[in-house]
Every structure is written in C-alpha cells, then in structure tokens.
N, C-alpha and C positions, 0 to 999 in steps of 0.2 A: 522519594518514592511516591507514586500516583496511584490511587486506591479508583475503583468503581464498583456498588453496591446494586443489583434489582433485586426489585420485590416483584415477586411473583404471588398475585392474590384474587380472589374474584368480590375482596371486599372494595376498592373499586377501582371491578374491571366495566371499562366503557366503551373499550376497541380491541382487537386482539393482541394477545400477551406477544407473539413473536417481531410484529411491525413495530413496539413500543421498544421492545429490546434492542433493535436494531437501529431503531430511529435515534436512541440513547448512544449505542454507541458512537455512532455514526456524527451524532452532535459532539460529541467527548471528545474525539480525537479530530477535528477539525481544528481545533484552535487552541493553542497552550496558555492558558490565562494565568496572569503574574498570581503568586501566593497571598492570601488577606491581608499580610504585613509587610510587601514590597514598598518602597516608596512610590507614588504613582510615576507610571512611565517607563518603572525600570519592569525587565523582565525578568524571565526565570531563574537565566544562566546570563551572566555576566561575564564581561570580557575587559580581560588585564588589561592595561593601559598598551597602545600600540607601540613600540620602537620603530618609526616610519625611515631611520636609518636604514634598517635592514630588509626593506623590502624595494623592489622595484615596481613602479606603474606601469613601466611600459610592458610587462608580459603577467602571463595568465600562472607559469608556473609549468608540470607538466602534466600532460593532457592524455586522457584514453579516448578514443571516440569510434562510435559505430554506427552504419550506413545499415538501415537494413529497408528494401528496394521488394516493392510486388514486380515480377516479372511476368505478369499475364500482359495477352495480347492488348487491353482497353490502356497500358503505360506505355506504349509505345514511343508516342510523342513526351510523353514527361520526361522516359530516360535518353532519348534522345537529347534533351535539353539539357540533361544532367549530365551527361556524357560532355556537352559544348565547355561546360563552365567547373567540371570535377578536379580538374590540377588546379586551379586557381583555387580552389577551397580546401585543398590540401597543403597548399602551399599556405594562406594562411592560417591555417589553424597549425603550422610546425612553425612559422614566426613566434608568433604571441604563445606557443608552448616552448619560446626559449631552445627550439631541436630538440624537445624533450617528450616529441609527439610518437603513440601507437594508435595509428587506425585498424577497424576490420570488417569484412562486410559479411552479409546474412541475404542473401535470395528465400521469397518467399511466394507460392500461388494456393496449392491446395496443399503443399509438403513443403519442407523446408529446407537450403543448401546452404550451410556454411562455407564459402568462399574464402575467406582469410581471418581465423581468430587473431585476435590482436597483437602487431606485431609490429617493429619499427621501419620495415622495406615498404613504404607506401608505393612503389613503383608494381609492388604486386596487386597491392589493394584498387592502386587505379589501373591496372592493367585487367580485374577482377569487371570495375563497375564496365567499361570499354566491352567486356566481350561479352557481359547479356543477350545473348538470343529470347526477343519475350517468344510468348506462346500461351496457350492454353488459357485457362479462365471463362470458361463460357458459364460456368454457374458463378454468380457476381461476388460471394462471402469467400474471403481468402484469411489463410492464416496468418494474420500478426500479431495475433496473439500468441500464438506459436515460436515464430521467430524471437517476441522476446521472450519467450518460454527459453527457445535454444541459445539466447544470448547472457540467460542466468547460466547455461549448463545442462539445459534438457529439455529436450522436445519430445512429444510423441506422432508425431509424425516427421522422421528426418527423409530427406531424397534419396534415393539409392546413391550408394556411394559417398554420401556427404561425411565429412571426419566431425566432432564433437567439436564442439565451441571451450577450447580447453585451457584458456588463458585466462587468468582470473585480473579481474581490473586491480588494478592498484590502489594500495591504500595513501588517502593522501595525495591524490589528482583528480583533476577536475575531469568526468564521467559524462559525456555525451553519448544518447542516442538517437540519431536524425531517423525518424520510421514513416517511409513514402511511401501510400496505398491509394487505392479510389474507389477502396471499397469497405463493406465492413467487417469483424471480426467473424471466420466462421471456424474454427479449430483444425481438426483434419477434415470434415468430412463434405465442405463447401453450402455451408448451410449456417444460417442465423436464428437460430433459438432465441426467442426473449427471455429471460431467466436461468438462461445456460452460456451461451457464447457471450453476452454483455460482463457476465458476471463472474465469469474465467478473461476478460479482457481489465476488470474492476480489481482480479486480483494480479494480474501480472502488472499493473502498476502498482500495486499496495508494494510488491517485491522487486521494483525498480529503485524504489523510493527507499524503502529497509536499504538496499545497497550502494546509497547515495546517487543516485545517476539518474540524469536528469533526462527524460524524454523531450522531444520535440517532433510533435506531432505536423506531419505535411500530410495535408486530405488534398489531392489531386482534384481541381474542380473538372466533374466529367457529369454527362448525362446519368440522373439514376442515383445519383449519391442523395441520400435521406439522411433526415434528421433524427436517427438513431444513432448516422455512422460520426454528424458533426459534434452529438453528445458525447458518444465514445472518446473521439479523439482527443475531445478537449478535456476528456478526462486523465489519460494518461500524459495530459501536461500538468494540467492544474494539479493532481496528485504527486508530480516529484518536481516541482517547481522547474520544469521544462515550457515549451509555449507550443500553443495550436496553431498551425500557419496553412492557412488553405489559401492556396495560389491561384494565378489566373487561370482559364481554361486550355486543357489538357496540359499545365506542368509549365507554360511559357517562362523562362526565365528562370527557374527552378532553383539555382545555382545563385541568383541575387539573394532569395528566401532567406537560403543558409547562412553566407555570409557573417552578415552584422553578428549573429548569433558568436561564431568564433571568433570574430575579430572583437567581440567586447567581451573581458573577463566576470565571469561570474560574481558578485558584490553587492550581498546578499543584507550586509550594514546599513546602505552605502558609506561607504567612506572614501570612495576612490583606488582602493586595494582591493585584489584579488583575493577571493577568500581561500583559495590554494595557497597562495603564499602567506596568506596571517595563518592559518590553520597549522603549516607546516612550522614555521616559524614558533607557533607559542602564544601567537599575540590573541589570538583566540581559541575559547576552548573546541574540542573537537574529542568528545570520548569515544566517539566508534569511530574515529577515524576516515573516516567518508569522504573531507576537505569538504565538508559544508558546517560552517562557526553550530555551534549546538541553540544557539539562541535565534539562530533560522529557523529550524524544525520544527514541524508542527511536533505535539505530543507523539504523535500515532511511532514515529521513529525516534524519541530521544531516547537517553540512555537511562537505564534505571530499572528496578525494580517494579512492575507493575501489580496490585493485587486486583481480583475480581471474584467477587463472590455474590454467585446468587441465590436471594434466600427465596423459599418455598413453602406455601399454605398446601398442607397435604390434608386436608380437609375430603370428604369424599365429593364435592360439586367442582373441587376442581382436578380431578383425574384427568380426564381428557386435553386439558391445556401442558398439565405436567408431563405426560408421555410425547406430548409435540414438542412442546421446547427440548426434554432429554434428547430427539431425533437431531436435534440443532446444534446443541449446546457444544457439542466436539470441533464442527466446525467454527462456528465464532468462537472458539477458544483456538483455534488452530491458524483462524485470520490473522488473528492479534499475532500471535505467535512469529506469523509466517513475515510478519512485518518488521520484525526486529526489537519488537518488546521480550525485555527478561520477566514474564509472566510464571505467576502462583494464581490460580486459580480454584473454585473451593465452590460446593453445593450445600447447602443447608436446608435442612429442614425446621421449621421454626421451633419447634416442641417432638420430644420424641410421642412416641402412638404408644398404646395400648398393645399389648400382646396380640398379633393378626390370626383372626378366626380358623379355622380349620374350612377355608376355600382355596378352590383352585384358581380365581381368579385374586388379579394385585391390588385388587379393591375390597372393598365394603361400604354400606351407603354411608357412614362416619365419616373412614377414612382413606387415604390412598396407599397401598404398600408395595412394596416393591419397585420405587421408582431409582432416580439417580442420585438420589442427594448422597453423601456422605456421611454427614450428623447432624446434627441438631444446633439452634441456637444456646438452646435453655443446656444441653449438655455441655458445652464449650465456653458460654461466658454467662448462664444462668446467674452467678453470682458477683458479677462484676459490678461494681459499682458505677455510678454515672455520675455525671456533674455534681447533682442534686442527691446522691445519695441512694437513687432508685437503683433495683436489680429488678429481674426477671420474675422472680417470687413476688415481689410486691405489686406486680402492675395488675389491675382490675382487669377480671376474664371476659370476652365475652359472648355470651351464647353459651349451650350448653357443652361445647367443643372445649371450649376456654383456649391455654394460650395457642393449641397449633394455629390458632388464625388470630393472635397475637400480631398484624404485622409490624403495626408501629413502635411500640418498646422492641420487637427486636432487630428492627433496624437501627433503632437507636443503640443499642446493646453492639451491634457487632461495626456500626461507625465509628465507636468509643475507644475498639481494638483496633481498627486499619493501621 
C-alpha cells in the first residue's frame, strides 16, 4: 500500500496551498521509488525468474491496436501518405501478433466517427482508412481528445450516425494507439482553452495509461502547429509509455513513422521478450492485467491500495484557502481515481473546534466551521503513541488556538497510522 499525507496550513504557507498540492501530487506519482529496505537496484515488484522455454522472440503475442486519424481538410496529404503505406502496416503488426491481431479506427475533426471498434476483419479497417473524404477544419483545435475519450467508450461529441466504440481491449495484449492530428486539442467546440482543453487532453491520457495502452503520438508537421500542441502530444506518449513522433512535412512517409513501432515488441525489462508473452505466461507479475510487467509502471497505475489524507488547520486566517482547496479536493481525488488507483481517501481537521457561535456565516475570526474535513486528528489517533512515546495530549500548544494548528505532531500522528 502507498500512503500520501498534505498538510494544509498558513504556519508556513509561502505560495499558494493548491499549486503545492498539485505539484505534490504530480511529483508522487511520476516515479515509483524502491521501499527504504530494497536491496539497491532492486524495485518494487519483482519478477519470478523467466522460463525463456516457453516464450517466443520472434512475435509480440496478441495485439489490439487503434488508428485514430483528424480528417480535416489541412491532412489531406498526411492521409494520402497513410493511405500509400496502411496494408503494409497491417500486415505487420498481424505478423509479430502471431494472426492474433484486432485493429479499429476513430475519425476525428470537430465531432467524432467510429469507423471500426475493434475487430479481427482488418480488410474493413483498411478499407475504413482508404475511404476518408477529409473536409472541414477551418477553426485549427480538433478533438482528440475526444476521440480518445470515444476510444475508452464515450465521447461527448459523437458524428451523427457514428455507433459507440463498443469493444473492449483485451486483457492481456499488447494495446496500441497510433493518434494522427496537426492540430491541438479543442473538445467539441473547435477552441483551445488553456486550463480546459490541455487539461481534458492531460486527463485522457492519465485513463490511457490506467487501461494499459499505450499512445503514440504523430503531430503532422504543418504550418501553424505551436508549442502547446508539441507539449500536448508528448504528453499523451510520455504519460503511457507510448512515443511522440512528429514527421516530415505534411505527413511525408507517415506509414515509415509507424512501422518500427509494431514491428518491435513492446520490452519494457529489456530482456529480449515481449512483455505480452512474459506477462501472459507468469514469468512477470502483471495485477491489472494490462500486459504491461507491474515493475514498468509508474506508481500512478500499479496496483494497490492507495491512502490520501489531507489534513487541515481550521484556524480562522486560514478559511479562505480551506474553502478553495474543498472546491478541488473532489476532483484530485477523482484523478487519482480515474487512473486506476484503489484509493481511500480521508480529510481531517487537526483538532476538533469549540462549539460554533450562533452565526450565520462558516467562520469565526478563531475558527473555521463548516468546511470539508471529516474528523479530526486529535479525535482519531489523539492517543496513539509514536516511536518515542509522544501522543497528541502531550505535544506543546502553540499560540492561544493550541493544537488546531498543531500541524506538526499531527502529521506525525497520522503518518504513524498510514
């Protein structure tokens, strides 16, 4: 189990409580650092000794993989190019999946068309990419984030007519998505918000990645592509260990790009073995199932039990900060969530208050009432011992508040229970 603890306090606060939060989490779940008593080197999750018997090198195992294609009029020449070189990249990616390949493809501009949920007639899938009419796109922000919205199972903007993306990947195969745009994320409504469409594009890969499946990000080198949209993309690779691949200009050879991609197995060790076949096989662990070895993942997707609990100085100087983070607090718990952690999460207030005044407002210039917390420190492990002996009763108060702005013994107090 993986624990995270904030202290929420304005004993010292030096920048604002919600950039701190976020910056915390954001630093946490980047990188799964071995336990204080691993032997150095080794990692979290370890993996059984291999029986290289029963695997083969020459293939990848079997394979889901999805195409999902802007069809506005500025891709014209990319899909054109893609169109030259599409059976040949069908064709190998059902080699190295051993015939054990389902492609499917996703049309995307301002709305979104499911073309072929996944399915083993690749003759339809490339008879799908072949009959692309582009068009439209004159406002430059198209949805792909959308697309892979409708590639988990929902979109809010589907094409008329379009059927639901209603195949679910397989557990246990290796999970490609190739996502070809030249522009950047705008939802349905052809528009790039900074703090809205980045940040619905930041979460459809967080729920890429929860679902094992790896993006591959192609930015179509075209007039006009910023350095918002090469951030983006490389983020929805970097975030499910997929790659950013921006090509020549307008799409030239598009079909090279892909290639190497399926023609080399996933091997995430390295050891030379597909992690689809050690994973199915045994020879690595794999708890959610995803065929990616569990000792790949970052934190943000292993399996487990996650606690988070944030504790809170309800102090009355810091009301205003406590009512902005409660605005928050749902969503970053919702993130985590949405990623595939088995999350317990938990608000505390350090010290219960005093009986609250006969006001109408959720304050008092003391203290704060009526916020989100749940309970209290001092009610929950008030009397819990620590290393040394110390509980919550004994630690020095201070100021005339005493322990609600305690934060240090009860952070100490309630890391003791994680």
């Amino acid at each position: 189990m993986s624990a995270f603890l904030f202290n929420v306090s304005d004993h010292f606060r030096q920048s604002p409580i919600l950039p701190i939060l976020l910056l915390s989490l954001s630093g946490a779940v980047a990188q799964a650092e071995p336990l204080p008593n691993d032997p150095p080197g080794q990692s979290f999750y370890t993996s059984t000794p291999i029986d290289f018997t029963t695997l083969d090198a020459t293939t990848c195992g079997c394979m889901d993989v999805v195409f999902l294609v802007d069809d506005t009029s500025s891709m014209d020449a990319a899909i054109e190019n893609l169109r030259i070189g599409f059976q040949e990249v069908l064709e190998v990616a059902r080699l190295r999946a051993d015939d054990d390949l389902r492609a499917g493809l996703i049309r995307f501009a301002d709305d979104v068309l499911v073309v072929e949920a996944l399915t083993d007639d690749l003759d339809a899938v490339s008879n799908g990419l072949q009959a692309i009419v582009t068009g439209g796109g004159n406002e430059i922000p198209e949805a792909s984030d959308e697309a892979l919205r409708a590639m988990l199972g929902y979109t809010e903007c589907p094409r008329a007519g379009s059927p639901s993306f209603d195949v679910p990947f397989r557990n246990q195969c290796t999970r490609y998505a190739f996502l070809i745009t030249d522009a950047p994320p705008g939802g349905c409504d052809s528009l790039f918000q900074e703090g809205v469409d980045d940040v619905n594009a930041r979460r459809r890969a967080v729920e890429a990645a929860g679902a094992g499946i790896r993006i591959f990000s192609i930015l179509v080198n075209a007039p006009g592509v910023g350095p918002e949209t090469h951030a983006i993309m490389q983020n929805y690779a970097s975030r499910t260990g997929g790659e950013y691949i921006p090509t020549d200009e307008y799409g030239a050879n598009i079909a090279q790009y892909i290639l190497p991609f399926l023609d080399a197995c996933p091997d995430c060790q390295p050891n030379g073995y597909s992690d689809t076949l050690e994973t199915a096989a045994g020879s690595a662990p794999d708890c959610n199932s995803n065929a990616i070895p569990d000792e790949c993942e970052s934190l943000m997707i292993q399996c487990g039990v996650v606690d988070v609990v944030f504790v809170l100085d309800t102090s009355g100087s810091m009301c205003e900060e406590i009512e902005a983070l409660c605005t928050v607090v749902d969503s970053v718990v919702g993130l985590l969530a949405d990623s595939g952690l088995d999350l317990d999460a938990e608000i505390l207030r350090i010290a219960d208050l005093p009986p609250q005044p006969g006001r109408d407002a959720g304050r008092s210039p003391e203290y704060c009432y009526d916020v989100c917390e749940e309970d209290s420190v001092d009610n929950l492990y008030g009397n819990t011992a620590l290393g040394l002996g110390m509980v919550m009763s004994d630690c020095p108060t201070e100021g005339a508040q005493g322990s609600i702005e305690d934060w240090g013994p009860a952070s100490a107090v309630v890391a003791a229970n994680l």
